[in-house]
C-alpha positions, -999 to +999 in steps of 0.1 A: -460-273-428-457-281-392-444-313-399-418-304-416-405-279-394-404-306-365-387-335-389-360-305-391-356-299-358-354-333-350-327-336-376-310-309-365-310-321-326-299-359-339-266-338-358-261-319-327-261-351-303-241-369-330-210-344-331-209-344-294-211-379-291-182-382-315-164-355-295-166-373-262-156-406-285-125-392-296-115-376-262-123-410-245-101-428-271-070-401-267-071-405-228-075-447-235-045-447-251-024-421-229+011-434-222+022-419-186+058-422-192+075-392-181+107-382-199+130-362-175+152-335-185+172-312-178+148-279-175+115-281-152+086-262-140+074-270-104+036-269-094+025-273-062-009-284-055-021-281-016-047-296+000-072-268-007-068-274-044-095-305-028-091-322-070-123-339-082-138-356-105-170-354-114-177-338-080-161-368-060-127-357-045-096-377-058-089-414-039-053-414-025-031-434-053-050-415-082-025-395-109-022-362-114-004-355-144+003-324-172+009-333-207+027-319-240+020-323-274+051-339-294+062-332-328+036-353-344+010-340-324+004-367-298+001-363-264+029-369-236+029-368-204+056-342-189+052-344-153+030-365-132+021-374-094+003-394-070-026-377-049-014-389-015-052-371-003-038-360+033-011-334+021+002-316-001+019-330-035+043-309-058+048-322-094+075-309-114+064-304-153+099-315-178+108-291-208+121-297-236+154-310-244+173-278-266+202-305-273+175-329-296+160-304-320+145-332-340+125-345-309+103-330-286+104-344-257+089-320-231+070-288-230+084-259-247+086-224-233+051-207-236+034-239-241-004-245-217-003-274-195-027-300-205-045-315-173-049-350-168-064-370-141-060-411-140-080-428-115-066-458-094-097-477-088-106-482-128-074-471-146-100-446-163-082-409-173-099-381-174-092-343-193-095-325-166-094-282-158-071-263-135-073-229-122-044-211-109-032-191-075-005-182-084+025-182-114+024-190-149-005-213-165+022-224-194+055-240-192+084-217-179+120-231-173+123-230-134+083-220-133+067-221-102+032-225-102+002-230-079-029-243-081-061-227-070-085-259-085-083-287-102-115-307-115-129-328-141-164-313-153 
C-alpha cells in the first residue's frame, strides 16, 4: 500500500514539474519572438522611471543599453510593444507608453484606455527578454491618455 501511495506522488510531482516547465516554455517562446517595434500615435501615457527604481533582473541591476519596454495585446491577441527605452543606468529615463489609434477601428495599434501595462525587460548583453514586474509610486498602473505614471520598482523575479 505504501508503494502505491509513493508511485502517486511521484506522479503527481512529475505533472506538477511538467506544467511548469511548459509554462516557462511558452513564456520563453512569447518573449523569443517579441518584435520591439513601437507604433507611435497620437495619444500617450508618460512613465518616468528614476534612479531609485534600481531595475533588475534576477537580482543583478540592469547594464546601461538594456530595454525597458511596456507592451499591448493587439486584436489577435499578440503582444506589441507600445513604448520602450534604453536604461542609460546613471539617470533617470522617461518612456512614453502609445494608445490606441481611435481613427483605425479595425486595428489596434496601441494600448486602450483602462488596459495594464505589460512589463518587459531586453537585455543588451544576450538579446534575452525577460517578463518582468513593476510596482508603482505614483499614478495609474493601466494606460490613461496623457497618464503620468511613476515607478516605485521594477524587477524580473
Amino acid at each position: 500500500m505504501k508503494t502505491i501511495y509513493f508511485i502517486l506522488i511521484l506522479i503527481i510531482l512529475f505533472f506538477i514539474g511538467c506544467s511548469d516547465d511548459k509554462k516557462n516554455k511558452e513564456e520563453f517562446d512569447e518573449n523569443l519572438n517579441l518584435d520591439w517595434k513601437v507604433e507611435i500615435t497620437s495619444t500617450n501615457h508618460s512613465i518616468a522611471i528614476t534612479l531609485n527604481v534600481n531595475p533588475t533582473i534576477k537580482g543583478e541591476v540592469l547594464s546601461s543599453g538594456d530595454t525597458i519596454g511596456v507592451f499591448y495585446k493587439d486584436e489577435i491577441n499578440r503582444l506589441r510593444c507600445g513604448g520602450k527605452i534604453a536604461w542609460k543606468g546613471n539617470e533617470p529615463v522617461a518612456l512614453s507608453a502609445f494608445g490606441k489609434d481611435e481613427t483605425l477601428p479595425d486595428k489596434k495599434n496601441g494600448f486602450a484606455v483602462g488596459e495594464s501595462f505589460i512589463w518587459k525587460i531586453k537585455r543588451k548583453s544576450d538579446s534575452k527578454t525577460f517578463s518582468a514586474v513593476a510596482e508603482y509610486e505614483s499614478g495609474p498602473s493601466t494606460f490613461q491618455i496623457n497618464g503620468l505614471t511613476i515607478l516605485k520598482k521594477l524587477y524580473v523575479p
